[in-house]
N, CA, C and O of each residue as an XYZ file, in Angstrom:
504
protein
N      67.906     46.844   -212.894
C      67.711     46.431   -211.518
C      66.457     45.553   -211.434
O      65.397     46.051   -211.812
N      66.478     44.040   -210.883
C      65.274     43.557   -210.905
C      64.414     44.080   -209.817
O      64.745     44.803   -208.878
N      62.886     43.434   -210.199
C      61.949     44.264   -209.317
C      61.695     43.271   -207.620
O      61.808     42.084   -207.312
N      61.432     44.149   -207.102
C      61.125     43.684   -205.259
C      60.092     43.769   -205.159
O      59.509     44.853   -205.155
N      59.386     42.360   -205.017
C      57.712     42.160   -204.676
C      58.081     42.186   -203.151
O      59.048     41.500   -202.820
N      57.536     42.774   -202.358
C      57.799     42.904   -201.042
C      56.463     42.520   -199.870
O      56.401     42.868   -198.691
N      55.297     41.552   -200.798
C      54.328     41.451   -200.195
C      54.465     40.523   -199.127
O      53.728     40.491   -198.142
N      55.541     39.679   -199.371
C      55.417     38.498   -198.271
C      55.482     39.403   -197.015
O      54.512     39.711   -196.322
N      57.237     39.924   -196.753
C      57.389     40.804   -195.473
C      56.411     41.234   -195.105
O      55.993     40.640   -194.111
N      55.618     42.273   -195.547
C      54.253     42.683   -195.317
C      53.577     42.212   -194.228
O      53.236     42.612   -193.115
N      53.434     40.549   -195.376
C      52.564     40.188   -194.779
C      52.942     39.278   -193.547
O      52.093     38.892   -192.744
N      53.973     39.039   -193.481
C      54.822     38.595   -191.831
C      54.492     39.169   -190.917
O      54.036     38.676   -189.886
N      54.758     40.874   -191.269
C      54.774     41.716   -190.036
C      53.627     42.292   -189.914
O      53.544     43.158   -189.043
N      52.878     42.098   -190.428
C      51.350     42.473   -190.175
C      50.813     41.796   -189.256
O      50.335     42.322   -188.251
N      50.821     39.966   -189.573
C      50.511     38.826   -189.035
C      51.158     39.117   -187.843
O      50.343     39.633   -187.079
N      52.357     39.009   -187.294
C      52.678     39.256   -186.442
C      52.517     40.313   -185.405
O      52.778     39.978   -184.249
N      52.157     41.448   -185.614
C      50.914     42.161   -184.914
C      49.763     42.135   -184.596
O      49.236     42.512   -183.549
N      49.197     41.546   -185.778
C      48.064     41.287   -185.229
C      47.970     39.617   -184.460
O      47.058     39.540   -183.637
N      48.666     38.533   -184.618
C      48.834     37.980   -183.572
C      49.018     38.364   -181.772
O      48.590     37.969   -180.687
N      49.727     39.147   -182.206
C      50.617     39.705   -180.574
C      48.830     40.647   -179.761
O      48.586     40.885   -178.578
N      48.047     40.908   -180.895
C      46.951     41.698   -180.572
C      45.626     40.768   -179.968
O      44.804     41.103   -179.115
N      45.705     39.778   -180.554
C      44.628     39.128   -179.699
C      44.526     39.105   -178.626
O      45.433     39.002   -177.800
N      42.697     39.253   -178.330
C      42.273     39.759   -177.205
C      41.965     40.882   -177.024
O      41.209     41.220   -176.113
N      42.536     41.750   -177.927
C      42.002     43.473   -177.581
C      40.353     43.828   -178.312
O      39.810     43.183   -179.209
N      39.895     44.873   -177.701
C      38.898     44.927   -178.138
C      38.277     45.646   -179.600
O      38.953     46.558   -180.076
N      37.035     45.257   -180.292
C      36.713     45.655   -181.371
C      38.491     45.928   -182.200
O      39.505     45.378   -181.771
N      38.464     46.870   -183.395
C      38.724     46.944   -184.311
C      40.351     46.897   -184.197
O      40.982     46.751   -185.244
N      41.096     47.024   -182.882
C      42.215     46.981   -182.252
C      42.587     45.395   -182.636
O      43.799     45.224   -182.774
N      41.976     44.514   -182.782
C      42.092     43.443   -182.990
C      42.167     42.615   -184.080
O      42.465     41.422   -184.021
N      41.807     43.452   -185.435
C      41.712     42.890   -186.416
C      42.160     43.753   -187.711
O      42.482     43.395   -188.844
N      42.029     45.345   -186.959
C      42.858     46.325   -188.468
C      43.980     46.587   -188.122
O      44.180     47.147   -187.045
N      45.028     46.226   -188.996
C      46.714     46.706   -188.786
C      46.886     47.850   -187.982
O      47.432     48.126   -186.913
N      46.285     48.377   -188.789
C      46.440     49.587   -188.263
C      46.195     50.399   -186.717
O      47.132     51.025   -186.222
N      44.999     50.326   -186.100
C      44.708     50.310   -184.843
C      45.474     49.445   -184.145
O      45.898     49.755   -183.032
N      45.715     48.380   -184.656
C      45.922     47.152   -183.795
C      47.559     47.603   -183.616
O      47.947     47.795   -182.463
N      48.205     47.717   -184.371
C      49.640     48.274   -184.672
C      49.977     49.583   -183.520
O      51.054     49.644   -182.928
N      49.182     50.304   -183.384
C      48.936     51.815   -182.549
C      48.715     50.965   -181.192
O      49.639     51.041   -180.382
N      47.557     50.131   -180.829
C      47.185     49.866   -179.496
C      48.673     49.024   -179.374
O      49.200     49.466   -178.353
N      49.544     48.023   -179.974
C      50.250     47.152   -179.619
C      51.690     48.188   -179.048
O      52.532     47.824   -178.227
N      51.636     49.568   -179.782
C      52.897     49.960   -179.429
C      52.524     51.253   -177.983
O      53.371     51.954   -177.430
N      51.210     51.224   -177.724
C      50.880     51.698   -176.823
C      50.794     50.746   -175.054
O      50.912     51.142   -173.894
N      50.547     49.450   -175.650
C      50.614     48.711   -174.672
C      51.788     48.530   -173.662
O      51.857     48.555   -172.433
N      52.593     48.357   -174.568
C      54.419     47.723   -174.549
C      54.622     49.427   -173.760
O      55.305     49.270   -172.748
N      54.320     50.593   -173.904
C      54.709     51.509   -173.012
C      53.817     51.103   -171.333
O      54.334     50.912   -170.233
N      52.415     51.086   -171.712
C      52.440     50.446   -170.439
C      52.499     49.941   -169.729
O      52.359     50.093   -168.515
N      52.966     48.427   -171.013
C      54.062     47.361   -169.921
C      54.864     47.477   -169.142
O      54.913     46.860   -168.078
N      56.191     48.879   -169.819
C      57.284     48.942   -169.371
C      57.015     50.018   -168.250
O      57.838     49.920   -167.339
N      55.928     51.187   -168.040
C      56.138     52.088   -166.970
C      55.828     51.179   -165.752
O      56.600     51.181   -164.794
N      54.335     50.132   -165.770
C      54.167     49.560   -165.082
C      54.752     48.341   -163.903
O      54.410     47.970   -162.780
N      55.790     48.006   -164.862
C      56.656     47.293   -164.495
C      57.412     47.916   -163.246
O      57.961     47.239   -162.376
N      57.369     49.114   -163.277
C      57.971     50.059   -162.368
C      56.995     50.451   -161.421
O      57.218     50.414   -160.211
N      56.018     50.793   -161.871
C      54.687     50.748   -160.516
C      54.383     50.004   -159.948
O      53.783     50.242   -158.900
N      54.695     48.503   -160.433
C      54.648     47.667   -159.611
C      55.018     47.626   -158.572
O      54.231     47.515   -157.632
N      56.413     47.707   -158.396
C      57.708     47.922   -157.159
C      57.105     49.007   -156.211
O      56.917     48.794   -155.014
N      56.840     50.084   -156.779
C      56.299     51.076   -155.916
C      55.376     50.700   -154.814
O      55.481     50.841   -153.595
N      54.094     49.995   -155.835
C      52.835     49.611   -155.328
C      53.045     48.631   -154.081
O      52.762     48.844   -152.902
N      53.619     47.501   -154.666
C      54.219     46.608   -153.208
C      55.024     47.115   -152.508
O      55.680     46.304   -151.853
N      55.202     47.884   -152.400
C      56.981     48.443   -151.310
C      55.449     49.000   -150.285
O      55.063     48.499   -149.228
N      54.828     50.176   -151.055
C      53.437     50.823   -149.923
C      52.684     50.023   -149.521
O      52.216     50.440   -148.461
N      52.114     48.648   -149.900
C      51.294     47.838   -149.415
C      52.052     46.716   -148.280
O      51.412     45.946   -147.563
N      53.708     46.842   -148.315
C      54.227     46.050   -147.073
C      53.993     46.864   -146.398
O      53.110     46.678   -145.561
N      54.801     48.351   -146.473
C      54.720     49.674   -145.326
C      53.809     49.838   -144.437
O      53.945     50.157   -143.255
N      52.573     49.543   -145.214
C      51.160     49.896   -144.742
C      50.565     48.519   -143.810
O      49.723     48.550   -142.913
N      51.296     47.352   -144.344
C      51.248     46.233   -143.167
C      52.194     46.413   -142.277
O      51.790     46.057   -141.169
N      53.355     46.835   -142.261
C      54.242     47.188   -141.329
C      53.815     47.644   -140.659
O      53.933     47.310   -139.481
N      52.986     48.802   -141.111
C      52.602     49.758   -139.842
C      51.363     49.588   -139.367
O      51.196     50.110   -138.265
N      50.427     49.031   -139.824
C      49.029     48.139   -138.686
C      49.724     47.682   -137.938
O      49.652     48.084   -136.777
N      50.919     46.404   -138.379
C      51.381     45.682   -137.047
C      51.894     46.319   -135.718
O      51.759     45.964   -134.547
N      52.707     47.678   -136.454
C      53.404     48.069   -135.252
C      52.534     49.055   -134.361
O      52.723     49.381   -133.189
N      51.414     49.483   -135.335
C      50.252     50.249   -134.075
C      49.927     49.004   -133.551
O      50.241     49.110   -132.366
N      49.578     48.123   -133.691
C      48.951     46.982   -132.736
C      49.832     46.955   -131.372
O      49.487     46.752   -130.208
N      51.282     47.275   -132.035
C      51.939     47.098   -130.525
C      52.110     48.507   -129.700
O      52.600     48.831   -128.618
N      51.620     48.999   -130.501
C      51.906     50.811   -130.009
C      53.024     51.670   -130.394
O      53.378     52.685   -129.794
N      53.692     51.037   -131.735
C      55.120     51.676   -131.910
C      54.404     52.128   -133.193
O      53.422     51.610   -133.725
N      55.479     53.773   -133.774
C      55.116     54.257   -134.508
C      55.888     53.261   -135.810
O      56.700     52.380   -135.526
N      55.537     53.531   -137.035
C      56.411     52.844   -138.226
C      57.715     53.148   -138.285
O      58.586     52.288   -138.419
N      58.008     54.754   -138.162
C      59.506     55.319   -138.275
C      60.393     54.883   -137.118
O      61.612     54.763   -137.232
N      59.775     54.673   -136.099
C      60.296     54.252   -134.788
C      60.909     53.047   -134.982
O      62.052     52.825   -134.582
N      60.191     52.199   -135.604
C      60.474     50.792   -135.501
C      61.386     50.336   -136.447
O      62.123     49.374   -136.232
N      61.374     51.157   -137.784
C      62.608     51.293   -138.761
C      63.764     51.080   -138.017
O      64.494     50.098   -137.883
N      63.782     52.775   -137.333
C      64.919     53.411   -136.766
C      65.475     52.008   -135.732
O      66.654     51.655   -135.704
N      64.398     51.355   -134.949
C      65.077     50.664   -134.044
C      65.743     49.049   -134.264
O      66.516     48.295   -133.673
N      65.035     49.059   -135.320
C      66.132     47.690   -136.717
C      66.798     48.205   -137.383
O      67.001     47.497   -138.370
N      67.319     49.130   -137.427
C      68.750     49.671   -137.909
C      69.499     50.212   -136.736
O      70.302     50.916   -137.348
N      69.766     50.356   -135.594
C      70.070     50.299   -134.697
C      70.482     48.969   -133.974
O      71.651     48.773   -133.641
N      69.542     48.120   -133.759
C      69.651     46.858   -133.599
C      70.606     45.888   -134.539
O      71.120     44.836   -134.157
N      70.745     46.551   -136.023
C      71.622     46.001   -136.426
C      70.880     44.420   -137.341
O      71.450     43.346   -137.536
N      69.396     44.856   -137.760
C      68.543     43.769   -138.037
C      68.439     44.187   -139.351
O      68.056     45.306   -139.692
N      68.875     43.035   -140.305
C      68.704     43.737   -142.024
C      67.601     42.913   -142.688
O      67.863     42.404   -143.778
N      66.209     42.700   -142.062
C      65.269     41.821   -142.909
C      64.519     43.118   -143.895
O      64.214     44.220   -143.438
N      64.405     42.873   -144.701
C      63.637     43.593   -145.858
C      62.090     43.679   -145.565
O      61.441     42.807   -144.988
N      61.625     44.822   -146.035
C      60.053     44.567   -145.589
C      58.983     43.678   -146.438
O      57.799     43.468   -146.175
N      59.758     43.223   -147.528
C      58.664     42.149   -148.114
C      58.220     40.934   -146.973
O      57.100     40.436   -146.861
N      59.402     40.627   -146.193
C      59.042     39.447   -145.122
C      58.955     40.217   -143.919
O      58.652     39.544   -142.933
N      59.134     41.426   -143.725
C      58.332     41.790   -142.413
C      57.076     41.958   -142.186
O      56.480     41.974   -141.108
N      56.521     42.137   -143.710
C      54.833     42.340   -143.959
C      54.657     41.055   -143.895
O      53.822     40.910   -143.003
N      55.002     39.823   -144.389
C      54.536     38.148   -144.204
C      54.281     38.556   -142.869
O      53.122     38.670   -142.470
N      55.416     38.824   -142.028
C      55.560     38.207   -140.667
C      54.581     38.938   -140.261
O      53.882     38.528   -139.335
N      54.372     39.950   -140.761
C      53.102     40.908   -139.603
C      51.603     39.945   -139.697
O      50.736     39.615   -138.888
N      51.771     39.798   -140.656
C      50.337     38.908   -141.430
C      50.025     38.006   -140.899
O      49.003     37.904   -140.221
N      51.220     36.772   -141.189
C      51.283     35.264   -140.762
C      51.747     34.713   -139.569
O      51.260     33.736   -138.998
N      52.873     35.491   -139.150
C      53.298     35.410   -137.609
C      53.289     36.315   -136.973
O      54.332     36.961   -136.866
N      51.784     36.839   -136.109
C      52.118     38.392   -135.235
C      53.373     37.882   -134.020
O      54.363     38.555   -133.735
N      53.055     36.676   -133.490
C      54.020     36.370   -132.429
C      55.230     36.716   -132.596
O      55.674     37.376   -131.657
N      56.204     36.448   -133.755
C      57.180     36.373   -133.906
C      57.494     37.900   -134.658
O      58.654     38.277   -134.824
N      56.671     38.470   -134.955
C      56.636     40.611   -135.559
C      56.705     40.972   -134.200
O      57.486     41.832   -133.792
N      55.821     40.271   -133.389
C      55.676     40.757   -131.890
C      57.156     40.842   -130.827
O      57.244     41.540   -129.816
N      58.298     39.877   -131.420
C      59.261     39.771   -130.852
C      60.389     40.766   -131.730
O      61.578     41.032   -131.557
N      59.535     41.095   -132.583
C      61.058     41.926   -133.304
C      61.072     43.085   -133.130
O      62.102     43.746   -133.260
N      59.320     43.858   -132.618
C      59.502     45.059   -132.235
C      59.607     44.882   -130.988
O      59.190     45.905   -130.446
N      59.796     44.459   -130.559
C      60.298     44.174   -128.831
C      62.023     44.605   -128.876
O      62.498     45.566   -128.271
N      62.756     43.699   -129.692
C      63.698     44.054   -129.889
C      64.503     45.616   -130.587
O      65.483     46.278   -130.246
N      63.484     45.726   -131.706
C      63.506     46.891   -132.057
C      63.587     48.386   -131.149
O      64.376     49.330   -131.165
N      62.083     48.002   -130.195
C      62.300     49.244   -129.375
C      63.127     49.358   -128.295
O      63.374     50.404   -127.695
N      63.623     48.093   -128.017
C      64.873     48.177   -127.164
C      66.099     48.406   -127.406
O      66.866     48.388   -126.443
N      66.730     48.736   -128.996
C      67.509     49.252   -129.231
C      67.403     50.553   -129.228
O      68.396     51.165   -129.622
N      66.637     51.061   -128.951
C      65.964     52.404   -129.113
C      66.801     53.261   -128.108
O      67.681     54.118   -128.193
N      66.142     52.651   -127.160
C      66.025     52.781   -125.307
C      67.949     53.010   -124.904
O      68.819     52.150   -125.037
N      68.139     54.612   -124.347
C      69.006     54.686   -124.073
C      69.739     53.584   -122.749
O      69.064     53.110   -121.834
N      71.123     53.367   -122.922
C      71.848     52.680   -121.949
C      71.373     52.922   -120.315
O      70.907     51.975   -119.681
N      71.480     53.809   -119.908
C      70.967     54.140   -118.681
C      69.664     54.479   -118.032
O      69.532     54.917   -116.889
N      68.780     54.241   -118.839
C      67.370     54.275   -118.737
C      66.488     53.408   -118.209
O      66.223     52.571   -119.072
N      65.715     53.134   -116.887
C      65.161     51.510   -117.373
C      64.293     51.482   -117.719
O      63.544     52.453   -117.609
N      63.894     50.251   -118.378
C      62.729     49.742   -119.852
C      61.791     50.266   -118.941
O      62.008     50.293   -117.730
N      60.572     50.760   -119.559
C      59.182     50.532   -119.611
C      58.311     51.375   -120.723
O      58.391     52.500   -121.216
N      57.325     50.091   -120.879
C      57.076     50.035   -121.888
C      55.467     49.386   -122.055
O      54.975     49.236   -123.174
């Protein structure tokens, strides 16, 4: 059986870790070995993060959602409830713009909102 010098591979996939590693700090950066450990530690917190992300922005529209709608005096759940009622399907990534960039026009949707609310025989006030 002839013999298998196997140093090149080696040295591919070494290189190639420690490429992918630059930038990390001290010895993570330059010994296979650490560097190999931090690179397959990273890539996990790439991938959970990737998922916290979504989380993180979904609570930071919510939380503009709901400054805007205390500004008008409506609770957050209220105002849900009264765009699904209303029959209004905007997502809250652009309801937080709108709270931000256009109060006028947030200002007209919980208007609408709480008037779907508001039973048939009732009159508005508000």
């Amino acid at each position: 059986m002839p013999r298998v010098k196997r140093g090149t591979m080696t040295h591919k996939r070494h290189k190639k870790i420690l490429e992918a590693a630059k930038g990390y700090w001290g010895g993570k950066r330059s010994l296979f070995k650490t560097a190999h450990e931090q690179f397959m530690k990273s890539g996990n917190y790439a991938y959970t993060d990737r998922r916290n992300k979504k989380r993180m922005f979904r609570a930071l529209w919510i939380t503009r959602i709901s400054a805007g709608c205390r500004a008008e005096g409506v609770q957050y759940c209220r105002f849900i409830e009264g765009l699904t009622k209303a029959g209004i399907g905007l997502d809250r990534k652009v309801m937080a713009e709108m709270a931000v960039s256009d109060p006028e026009m947030f200002k007209q949707l919980v208007a609408q909102a709480t008037s779907a609310l508001k039973p048939t025989g009732e009159p508005a006030s508000a």
